[in-house]
C-alpha positions as YAML, in Angstrom:
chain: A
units: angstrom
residues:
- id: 1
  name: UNK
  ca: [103.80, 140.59, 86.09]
- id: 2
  name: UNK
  ca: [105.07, 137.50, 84.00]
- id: 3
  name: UNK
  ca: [103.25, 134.04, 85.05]
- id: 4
  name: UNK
  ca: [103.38, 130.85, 83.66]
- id: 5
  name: UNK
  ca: [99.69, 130.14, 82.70]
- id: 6
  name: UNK
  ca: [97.65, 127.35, 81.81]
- id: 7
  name: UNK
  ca: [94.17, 127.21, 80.31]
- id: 8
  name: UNK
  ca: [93.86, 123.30, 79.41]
- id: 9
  name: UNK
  ca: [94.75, 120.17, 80.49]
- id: 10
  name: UNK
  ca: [97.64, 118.78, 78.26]
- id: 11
  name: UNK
  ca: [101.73, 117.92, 77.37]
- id: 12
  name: UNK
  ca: [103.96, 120.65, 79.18]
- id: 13
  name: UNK
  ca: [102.98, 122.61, 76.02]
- id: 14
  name: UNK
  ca: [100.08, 123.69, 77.45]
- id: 15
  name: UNK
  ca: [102.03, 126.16, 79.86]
- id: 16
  name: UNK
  ca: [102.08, 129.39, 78.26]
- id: 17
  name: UNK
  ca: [104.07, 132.66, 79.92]
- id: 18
  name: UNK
  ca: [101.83, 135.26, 79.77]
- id: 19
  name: UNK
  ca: [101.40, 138.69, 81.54]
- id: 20
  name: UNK
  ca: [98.81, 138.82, 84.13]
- id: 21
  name: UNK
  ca: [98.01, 141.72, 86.71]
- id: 22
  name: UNK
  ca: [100.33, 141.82, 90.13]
- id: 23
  name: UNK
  ca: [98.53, 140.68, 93.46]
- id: 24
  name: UNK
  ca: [98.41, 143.34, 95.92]
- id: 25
  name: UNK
  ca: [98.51, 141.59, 99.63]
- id: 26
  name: UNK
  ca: [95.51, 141.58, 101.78]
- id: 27
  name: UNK
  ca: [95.74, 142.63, 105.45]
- id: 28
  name: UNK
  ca: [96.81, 139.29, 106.38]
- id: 29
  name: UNK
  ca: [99.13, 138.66, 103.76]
- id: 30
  name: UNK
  ca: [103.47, 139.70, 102.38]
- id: 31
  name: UNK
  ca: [103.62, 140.13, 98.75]
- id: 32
  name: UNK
  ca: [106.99, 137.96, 98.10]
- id: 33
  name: UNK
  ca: [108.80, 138.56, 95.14]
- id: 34
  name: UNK
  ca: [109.87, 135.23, 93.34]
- id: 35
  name: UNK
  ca: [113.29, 134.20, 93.00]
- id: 36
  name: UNK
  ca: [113.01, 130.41, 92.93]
- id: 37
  name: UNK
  ca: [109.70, 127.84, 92.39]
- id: 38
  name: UNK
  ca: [110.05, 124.39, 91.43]
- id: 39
  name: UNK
  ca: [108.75, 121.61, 89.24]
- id: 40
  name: UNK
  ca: [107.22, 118.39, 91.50]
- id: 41
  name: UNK
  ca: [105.74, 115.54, 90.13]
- id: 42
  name: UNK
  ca: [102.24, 116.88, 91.74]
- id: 43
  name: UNK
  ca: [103.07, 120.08, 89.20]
- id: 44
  name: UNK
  ca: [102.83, 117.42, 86.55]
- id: 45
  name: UNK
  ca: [100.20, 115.49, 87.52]
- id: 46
  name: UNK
  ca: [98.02, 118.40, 88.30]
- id: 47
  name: UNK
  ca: [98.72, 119.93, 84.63]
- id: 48
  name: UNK
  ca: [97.99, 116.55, 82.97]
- id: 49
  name: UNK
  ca: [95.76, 115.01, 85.51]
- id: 50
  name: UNK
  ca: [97.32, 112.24, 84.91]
- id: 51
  name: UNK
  ca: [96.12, 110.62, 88.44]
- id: 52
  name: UNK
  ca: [96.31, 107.82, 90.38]
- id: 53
  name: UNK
  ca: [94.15, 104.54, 89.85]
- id: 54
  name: UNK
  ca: [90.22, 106.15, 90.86]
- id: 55
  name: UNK
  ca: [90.83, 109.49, 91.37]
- id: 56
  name: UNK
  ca: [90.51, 111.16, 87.68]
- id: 57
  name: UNK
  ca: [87.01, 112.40, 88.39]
- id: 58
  name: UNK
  ca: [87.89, 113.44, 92.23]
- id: 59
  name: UNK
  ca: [90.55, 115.37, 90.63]
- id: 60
  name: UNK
  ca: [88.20, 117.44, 88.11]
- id: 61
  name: UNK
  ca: [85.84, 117.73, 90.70]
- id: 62
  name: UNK
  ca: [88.87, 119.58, 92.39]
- id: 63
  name: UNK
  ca: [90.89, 121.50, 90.54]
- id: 64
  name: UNK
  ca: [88.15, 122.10, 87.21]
- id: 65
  name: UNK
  ca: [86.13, 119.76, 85.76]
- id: 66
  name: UNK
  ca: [86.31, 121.36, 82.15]
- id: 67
  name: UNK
  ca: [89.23, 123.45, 82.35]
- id: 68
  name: UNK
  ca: [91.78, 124.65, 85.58]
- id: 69
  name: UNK
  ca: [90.09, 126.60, 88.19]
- id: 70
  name: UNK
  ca: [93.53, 128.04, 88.49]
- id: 71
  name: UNK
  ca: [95.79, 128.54, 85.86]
- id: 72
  name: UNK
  ca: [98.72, 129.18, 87.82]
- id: 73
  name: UNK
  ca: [100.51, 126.02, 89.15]
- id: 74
  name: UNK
  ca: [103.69, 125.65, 91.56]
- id: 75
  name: UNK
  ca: [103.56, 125.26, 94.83]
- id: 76
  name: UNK
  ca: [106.79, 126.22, 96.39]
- id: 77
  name: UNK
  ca: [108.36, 129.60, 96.39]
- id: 78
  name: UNK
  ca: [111.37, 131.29, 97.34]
- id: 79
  name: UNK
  ca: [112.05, 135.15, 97.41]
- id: 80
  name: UNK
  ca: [111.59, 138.24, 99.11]
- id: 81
  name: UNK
  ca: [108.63, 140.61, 100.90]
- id: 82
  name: UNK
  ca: [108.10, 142.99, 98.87]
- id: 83
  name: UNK
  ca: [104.98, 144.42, 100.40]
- id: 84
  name: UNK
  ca: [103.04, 143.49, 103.79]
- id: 85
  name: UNK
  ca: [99.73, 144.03, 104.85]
- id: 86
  name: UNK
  ca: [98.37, 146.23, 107.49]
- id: 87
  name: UNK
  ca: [98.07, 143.46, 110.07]
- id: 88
  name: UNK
  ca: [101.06, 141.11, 109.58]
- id: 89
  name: UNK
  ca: [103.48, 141.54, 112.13]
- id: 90
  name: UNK
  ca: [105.53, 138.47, 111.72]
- id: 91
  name: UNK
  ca: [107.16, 139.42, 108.76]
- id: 92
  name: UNK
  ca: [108.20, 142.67, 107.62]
- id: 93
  name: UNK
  ca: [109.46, 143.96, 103.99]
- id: 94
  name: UNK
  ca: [112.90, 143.06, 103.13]
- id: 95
  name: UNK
  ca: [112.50, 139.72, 105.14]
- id: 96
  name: UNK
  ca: [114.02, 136.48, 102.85]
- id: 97
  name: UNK
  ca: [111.75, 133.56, 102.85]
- id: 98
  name: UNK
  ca: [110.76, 130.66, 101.22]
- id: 99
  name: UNK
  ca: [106.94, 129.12, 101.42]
- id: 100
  name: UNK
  ca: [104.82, 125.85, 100.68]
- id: 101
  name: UNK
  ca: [101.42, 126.96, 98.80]
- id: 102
  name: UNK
  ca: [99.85, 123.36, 98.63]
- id: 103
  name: UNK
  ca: [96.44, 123.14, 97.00]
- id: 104
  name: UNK
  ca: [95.90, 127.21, 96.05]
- id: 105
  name: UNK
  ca: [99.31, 127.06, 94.23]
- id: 106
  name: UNK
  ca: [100.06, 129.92, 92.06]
- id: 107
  name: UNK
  ca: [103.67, 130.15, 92.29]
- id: 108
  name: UNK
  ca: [104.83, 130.11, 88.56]
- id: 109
  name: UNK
  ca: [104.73, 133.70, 88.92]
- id: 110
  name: UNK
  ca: [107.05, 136.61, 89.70]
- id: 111
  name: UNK
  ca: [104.79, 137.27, 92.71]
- id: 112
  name: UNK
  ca: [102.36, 135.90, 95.53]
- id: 113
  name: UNK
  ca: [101.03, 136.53, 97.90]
- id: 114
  name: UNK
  ca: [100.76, 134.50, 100.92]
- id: 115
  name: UNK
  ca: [98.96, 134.71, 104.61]
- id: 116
  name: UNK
  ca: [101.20, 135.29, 107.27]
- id: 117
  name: UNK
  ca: [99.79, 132.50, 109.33]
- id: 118
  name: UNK
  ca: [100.35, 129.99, 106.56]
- id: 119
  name: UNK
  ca: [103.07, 127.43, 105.67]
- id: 120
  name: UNK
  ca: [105.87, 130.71, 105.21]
- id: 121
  name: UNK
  ca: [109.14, 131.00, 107.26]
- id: 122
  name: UNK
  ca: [112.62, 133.03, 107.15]
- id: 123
  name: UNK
  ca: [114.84, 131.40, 104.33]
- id: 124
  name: UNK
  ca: [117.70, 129.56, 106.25]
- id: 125
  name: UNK
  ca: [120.82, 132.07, 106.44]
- id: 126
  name: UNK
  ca: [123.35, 129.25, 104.80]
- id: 127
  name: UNK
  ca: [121.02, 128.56, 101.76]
- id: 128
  name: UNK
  ca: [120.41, 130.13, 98.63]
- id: 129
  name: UNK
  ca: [116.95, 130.71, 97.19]
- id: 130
  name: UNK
  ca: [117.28, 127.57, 94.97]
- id: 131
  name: UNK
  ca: [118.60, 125.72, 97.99]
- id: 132
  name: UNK
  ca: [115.54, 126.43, 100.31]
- id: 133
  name: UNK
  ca: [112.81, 126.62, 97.69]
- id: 134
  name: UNK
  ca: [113.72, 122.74, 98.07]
- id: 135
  name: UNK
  ca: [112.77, 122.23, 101.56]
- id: 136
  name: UNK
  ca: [109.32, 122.56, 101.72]
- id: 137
  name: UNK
  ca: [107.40, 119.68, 99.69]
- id: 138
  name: UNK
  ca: [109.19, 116.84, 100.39]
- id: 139
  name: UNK
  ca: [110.00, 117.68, 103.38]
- id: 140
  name: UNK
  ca: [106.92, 118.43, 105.24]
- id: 141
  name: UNK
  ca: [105.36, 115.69, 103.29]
- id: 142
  name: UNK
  ca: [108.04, 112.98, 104.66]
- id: 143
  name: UNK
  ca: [107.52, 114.76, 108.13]
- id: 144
  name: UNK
  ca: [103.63, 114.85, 108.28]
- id: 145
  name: UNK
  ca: [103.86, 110.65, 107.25]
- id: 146
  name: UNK
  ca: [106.40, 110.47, 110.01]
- id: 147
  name: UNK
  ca: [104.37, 112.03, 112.48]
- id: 148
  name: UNK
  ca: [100.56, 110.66, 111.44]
- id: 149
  name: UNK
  ca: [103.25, 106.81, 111.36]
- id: 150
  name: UNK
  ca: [104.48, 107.22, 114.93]
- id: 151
  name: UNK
  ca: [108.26, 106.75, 113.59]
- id: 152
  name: UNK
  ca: [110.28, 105.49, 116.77]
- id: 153
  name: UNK
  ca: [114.02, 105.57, 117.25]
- id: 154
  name: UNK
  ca: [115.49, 102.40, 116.42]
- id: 155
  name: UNK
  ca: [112.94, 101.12, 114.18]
- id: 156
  name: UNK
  ca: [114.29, 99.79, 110.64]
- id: 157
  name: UNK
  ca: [112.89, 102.08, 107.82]
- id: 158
  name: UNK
  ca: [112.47, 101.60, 104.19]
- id: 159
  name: UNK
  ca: [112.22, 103.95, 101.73]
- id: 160
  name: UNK
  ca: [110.38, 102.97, 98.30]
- id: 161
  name: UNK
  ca: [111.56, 105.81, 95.63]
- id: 162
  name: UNK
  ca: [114.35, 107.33, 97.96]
- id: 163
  name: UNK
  ca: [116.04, 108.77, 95.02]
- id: 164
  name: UNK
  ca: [113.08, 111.37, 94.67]
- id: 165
  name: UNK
  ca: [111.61, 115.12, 96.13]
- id: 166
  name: UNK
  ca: [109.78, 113.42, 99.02]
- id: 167
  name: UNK
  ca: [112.33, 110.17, 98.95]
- id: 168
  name: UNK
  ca: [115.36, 112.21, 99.52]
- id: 169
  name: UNK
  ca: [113.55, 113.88, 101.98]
- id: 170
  name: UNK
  ca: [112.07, 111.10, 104.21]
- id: 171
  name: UNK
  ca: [115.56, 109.27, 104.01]
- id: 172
  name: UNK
  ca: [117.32, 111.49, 105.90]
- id: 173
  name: UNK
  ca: [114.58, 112.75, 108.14]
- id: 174
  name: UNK
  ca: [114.41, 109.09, 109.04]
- id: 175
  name: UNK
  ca: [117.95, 108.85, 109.47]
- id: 176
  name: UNK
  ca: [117.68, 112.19, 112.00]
- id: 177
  name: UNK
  ca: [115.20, 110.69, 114.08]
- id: 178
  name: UNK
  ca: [117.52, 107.57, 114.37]
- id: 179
  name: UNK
  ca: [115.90, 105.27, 112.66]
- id: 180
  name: UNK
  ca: [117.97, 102.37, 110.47]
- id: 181
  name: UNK
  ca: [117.23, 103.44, 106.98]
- id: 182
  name: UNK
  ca: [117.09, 100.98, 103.71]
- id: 183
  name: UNK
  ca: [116.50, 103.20, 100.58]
- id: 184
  name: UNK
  ca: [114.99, 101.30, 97.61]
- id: 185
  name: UNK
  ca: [115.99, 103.42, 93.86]
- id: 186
  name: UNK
  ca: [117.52, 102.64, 90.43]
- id: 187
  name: UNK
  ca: [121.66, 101.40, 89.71]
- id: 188
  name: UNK
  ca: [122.04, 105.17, 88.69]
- id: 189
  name: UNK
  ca: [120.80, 107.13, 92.19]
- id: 190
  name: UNK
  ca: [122.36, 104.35, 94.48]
- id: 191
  name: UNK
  ca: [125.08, 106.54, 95.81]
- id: 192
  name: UNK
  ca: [123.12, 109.40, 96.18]
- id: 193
  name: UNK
  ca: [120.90, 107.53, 98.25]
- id: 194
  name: UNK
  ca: [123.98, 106.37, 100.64]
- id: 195
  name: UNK
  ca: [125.47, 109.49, 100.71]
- id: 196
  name: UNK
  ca: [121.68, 110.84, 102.35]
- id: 197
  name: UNK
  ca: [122.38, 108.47, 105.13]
- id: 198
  name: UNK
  ca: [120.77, 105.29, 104.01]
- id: 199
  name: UNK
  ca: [122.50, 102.35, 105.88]
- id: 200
  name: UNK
  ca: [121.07, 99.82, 102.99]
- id: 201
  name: UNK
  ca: [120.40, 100.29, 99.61]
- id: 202
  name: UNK
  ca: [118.53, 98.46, 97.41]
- id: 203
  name: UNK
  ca: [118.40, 98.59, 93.49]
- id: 204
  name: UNK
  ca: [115.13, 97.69, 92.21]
- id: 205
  name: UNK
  ca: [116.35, 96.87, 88.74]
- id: 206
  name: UNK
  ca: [118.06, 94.03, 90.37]
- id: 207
  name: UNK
  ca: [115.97, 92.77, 93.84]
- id: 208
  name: UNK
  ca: [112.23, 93.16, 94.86]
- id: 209
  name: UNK
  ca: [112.31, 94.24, 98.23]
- id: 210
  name: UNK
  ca: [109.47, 92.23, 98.98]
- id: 211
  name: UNK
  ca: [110.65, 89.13, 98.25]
- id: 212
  name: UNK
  ca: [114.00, 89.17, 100.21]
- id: 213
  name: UNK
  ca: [112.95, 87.89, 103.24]
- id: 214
  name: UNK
  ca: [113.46, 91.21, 105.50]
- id: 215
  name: UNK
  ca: [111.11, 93.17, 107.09]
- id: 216
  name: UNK
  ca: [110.46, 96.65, 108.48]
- id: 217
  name: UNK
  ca: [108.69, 98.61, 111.19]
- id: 218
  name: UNK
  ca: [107.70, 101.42, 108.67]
- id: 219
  name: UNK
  ca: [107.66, 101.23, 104.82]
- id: 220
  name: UNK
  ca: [107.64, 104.65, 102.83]
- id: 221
  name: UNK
  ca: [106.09, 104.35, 99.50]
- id: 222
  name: UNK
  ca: [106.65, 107.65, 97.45]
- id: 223
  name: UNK
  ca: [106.31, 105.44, 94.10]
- id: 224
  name: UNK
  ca: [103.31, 103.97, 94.03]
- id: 225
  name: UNK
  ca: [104.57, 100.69, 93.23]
- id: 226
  name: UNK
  ca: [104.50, 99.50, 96.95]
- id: 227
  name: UNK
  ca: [100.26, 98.77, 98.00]
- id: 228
  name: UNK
  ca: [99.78, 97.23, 100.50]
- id: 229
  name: UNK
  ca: [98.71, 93.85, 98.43]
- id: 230
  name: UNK
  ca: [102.48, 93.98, 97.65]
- id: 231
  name: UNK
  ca: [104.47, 94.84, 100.66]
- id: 232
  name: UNK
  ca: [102.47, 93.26, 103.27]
- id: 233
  name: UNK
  ca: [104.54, 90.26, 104.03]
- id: 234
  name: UNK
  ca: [107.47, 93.38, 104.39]
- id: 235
  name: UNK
  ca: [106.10, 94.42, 107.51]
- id: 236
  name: UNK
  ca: [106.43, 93.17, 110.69]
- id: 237
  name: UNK
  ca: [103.98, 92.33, 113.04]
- id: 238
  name: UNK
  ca: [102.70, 96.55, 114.23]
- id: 239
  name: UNK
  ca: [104.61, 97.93, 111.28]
- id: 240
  name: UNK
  ca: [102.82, 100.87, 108.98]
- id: 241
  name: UNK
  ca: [102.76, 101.34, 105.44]
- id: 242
  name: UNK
  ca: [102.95, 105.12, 104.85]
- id: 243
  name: UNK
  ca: [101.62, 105.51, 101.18]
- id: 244
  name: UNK
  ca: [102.30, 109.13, 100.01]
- id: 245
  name: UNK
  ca: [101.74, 107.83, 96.42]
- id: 246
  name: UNK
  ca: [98.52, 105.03, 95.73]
- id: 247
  name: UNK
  ca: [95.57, 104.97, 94.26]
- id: 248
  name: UNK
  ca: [92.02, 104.51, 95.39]
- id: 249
  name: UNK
  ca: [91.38, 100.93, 95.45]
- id: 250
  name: UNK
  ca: [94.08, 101.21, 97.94]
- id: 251
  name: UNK
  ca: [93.07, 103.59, 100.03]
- id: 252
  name: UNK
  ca: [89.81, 101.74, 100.15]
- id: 253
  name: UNK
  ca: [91.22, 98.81, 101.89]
- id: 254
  name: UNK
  ca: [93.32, 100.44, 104.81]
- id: 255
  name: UNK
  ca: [89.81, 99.81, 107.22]
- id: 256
  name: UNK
  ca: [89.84, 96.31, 106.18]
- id: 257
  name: UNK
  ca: [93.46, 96.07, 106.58]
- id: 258
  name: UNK
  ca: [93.35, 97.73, 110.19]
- id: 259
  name: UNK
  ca: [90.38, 95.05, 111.20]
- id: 260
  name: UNK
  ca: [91.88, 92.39, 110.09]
- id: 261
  name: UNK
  ca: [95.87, 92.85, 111.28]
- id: 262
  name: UNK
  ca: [97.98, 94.43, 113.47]
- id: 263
  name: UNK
  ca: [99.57, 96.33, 110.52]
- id: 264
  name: UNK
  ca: [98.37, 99.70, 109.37]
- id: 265
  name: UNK
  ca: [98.28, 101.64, 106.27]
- id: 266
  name: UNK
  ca: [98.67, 105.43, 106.39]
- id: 267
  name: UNK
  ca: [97.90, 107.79, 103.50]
- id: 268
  name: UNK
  ca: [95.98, 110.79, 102.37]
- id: 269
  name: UNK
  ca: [97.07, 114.16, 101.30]
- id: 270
  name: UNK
  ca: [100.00, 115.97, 103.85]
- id: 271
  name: UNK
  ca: [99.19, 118.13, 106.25]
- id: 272
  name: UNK
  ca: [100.70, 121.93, 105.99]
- id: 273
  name: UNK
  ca: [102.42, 123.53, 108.67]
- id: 274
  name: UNK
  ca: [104.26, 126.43, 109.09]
- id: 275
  name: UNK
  ca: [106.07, 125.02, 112.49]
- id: 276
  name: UNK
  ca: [107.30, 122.07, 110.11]
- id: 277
  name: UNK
  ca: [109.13, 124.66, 107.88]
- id: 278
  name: UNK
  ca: [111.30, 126.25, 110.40]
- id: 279
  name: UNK
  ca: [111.77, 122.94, 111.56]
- id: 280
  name: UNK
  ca: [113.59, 121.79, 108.67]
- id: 281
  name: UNK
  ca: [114.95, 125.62, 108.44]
- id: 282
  name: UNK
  ca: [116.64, 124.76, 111.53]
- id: 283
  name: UNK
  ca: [118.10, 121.27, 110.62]
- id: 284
  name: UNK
  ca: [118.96, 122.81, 106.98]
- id: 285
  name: UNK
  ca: [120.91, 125.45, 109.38]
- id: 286
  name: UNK
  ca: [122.54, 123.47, 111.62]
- id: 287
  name: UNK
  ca: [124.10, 120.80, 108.16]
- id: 288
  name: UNK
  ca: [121.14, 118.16, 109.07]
- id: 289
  name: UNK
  ca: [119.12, 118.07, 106.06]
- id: 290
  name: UNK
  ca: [120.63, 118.93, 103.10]
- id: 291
  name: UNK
  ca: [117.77, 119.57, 99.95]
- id: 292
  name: UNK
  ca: [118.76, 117.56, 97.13]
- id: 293
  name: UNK
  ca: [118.98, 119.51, 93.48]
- id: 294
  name: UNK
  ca: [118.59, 117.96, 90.07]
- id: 295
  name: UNK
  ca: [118.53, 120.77, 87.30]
- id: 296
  name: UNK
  ca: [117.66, 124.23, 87.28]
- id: 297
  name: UNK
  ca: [116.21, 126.17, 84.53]
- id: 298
  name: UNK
  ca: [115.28, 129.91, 83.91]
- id: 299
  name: UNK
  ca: [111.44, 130.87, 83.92]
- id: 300
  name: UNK
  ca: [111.04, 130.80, 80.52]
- id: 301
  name: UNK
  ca: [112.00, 127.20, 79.90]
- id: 302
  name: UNK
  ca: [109.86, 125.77, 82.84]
- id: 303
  name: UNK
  ca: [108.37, 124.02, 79.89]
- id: 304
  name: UNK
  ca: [111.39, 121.99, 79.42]
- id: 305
  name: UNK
  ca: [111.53, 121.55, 83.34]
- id: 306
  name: UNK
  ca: [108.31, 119.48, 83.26]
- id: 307
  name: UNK
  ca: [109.00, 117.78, 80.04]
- id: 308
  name: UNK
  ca: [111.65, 116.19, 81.78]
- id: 309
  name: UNK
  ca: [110.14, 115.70, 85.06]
- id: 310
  name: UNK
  ca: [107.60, 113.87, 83.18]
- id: 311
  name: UNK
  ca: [110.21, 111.22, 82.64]
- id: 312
  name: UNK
  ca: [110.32, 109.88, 86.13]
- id: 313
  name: UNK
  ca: [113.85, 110.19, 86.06]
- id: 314
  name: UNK
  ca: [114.81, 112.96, 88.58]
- id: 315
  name: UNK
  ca: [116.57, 113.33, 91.87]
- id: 316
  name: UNK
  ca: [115.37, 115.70, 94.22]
- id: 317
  name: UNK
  ca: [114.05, 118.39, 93.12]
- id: 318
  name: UNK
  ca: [113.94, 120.59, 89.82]
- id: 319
  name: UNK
  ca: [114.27, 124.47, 90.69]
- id: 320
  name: UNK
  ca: [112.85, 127.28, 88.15]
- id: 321
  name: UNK
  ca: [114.87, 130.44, 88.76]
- id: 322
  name: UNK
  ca: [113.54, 133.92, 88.23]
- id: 323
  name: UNK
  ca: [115.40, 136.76, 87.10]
- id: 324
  name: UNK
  ca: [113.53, 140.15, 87.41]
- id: 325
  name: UNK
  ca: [114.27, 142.73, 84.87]
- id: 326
  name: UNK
  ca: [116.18, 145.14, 87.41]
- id: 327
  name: UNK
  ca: [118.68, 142.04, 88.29]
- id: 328
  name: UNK
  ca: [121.01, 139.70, 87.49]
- id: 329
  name: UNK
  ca: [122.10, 135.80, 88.58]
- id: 330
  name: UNK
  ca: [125.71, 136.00, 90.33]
...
């Protein structure tokens, strides 16, 4: 099969497409047949590592101190079973679905496999594979925060980087759970950010958030521009800072800040879960959530696709689309 491979750490040049042999499933696992991955700014990160502030050697230490320990990146997938193993029962060939990977990754491929029991569930009926292969990251990520945050209805929300994967996401998850949402993003994504269900928006080319005198029960920071240092005076008295994006020097205060306040800071990687997947299947279903697509691009110019994620300039998501030799894009 055709995967995207890489060997080194480097530019988007680095990725290569390159035939490698076809996974066969294990007894626990459906062999899904790619028709949509994406490129996230973890993608990037990971193929550069390009990290935050004190986690460069972490991240070797992780994912190959030398050289990857796996060459495949991607971590969402869209497609179809192909194959199933002799135990799943969930799933059955034929069955369209769309998956999260997280840290094993390996979907810049035209197959893989996955375990039944893992972050997989049925592709929602109204979407189309490049539609739901934009569910999963952001919006299990902006869930998981939510959950680990104790989100409340009523409480006033903001959301630092709304414009992005996990930002689009947590804005109108927020909004669902009937919170008041403030999205914070550039001049250029302001109406996309409205149009989510933001009640406020706030363009950060023109007004620091934290200097404008309001405050909020629960500040999202996707950016990494938003510590704690920063936003503290932004949070009222019980309110949570939810840092999806920070480095370590900031984690390494949340005890202190915890001991010393009434305020917390939440952060860490997201948890996985399947049961958050067909939750959002359900919402994306019923016209609730609605994944939000930049560009797409064909396998073959994935390079391209990270090139410009690498800018810091998208909205959503960026979807690869795979075209296997026996068919064709309508």
């Amino acid at each position: 099969m055709k995967a995207m491979v890489y060997e080194r750490y480097g530019p988007p040049e680095v990725l290569l497409l390159k035939v490698v042999e076809k996974p066969s499933p294990q007894s626990n696992e459906v062999l899904i047949r790619t028709h949509a991955t994406t490129v996230t700014s973890g993608d990037c990160r990971i193929r550069s590592l390009t990290m935050p502030v004190g986690f460069g050697l972490i991240s070797r230490l992780v994912f190959g101190i030398s050289k990857p320990r796996q060459a495949i990146l991607g971590t969402e997938i869209a497609g179809e079973i192909e194959a199933v193993g002799k135990d799943v029962s969930k799933f059955k060939v034929g069955d369209q679905v769309f998956a999260l990977s997280d840290m094993s990754m390996g979907c810049y491929a035209e197959y893989k496999c996955m375990p039944e029991d893992g972050a997989l569930a049925l592709k929602p009926f109204n979407l189309s594979y490049d539609a739901a292969v934009a569910l999963p990251f952001g919006g299990t990520t902006a869930l998981d925060f939510f959950r680990r945050g104790k989100l409340q209805r009523g409480e006033r929300v903001l959301v630092n980087g709304a414009s992005g994967a996990v930002g689009t996401a947590a804005v109108q998850l927020a909004r669902h759970f009937g919170a008041e949402v403030t999205g914070v993003c550039s001049t250029a994504n302001a109406e996309l950010v409205r149009s989510l269900g933001a009640s406020h928006v706030i363009d950060y080319t023109k007004e620091d958030f934290c200097r404008n005198g309001e405050s909020y029960d629960v500040i999202v920071d996707t950016a990494g521009t938003a510590p704690y240092a920063r936003c503290k005076a932004s949070l009222k008295e019980g309110g949570r800072l939810l840092m999806v994006l920070g480095g370590l020097p900031d984690m390494l205060q949340i005890p202190w800040v915890s001991m010393t306040s009434s305020k917390k800071v939440i952060a860490g990687p997201a948890a996985v879960r399947a049961e958050d997947l067909r939750f959002l299947a359900e919402l994306a279903v019923a016209e609730a959530f609605k994944p939000v697509i930049d560009r797409r691009y064909p396998f073959e110019q994935i390079t391209e696709a990270h090139r410009y994620v690498d800018t810091g300039r998208k909205k959503g998501n960026v979807i690869i689309r795979l075209q296997h030799d026996d068919e064709s894009w309508q």
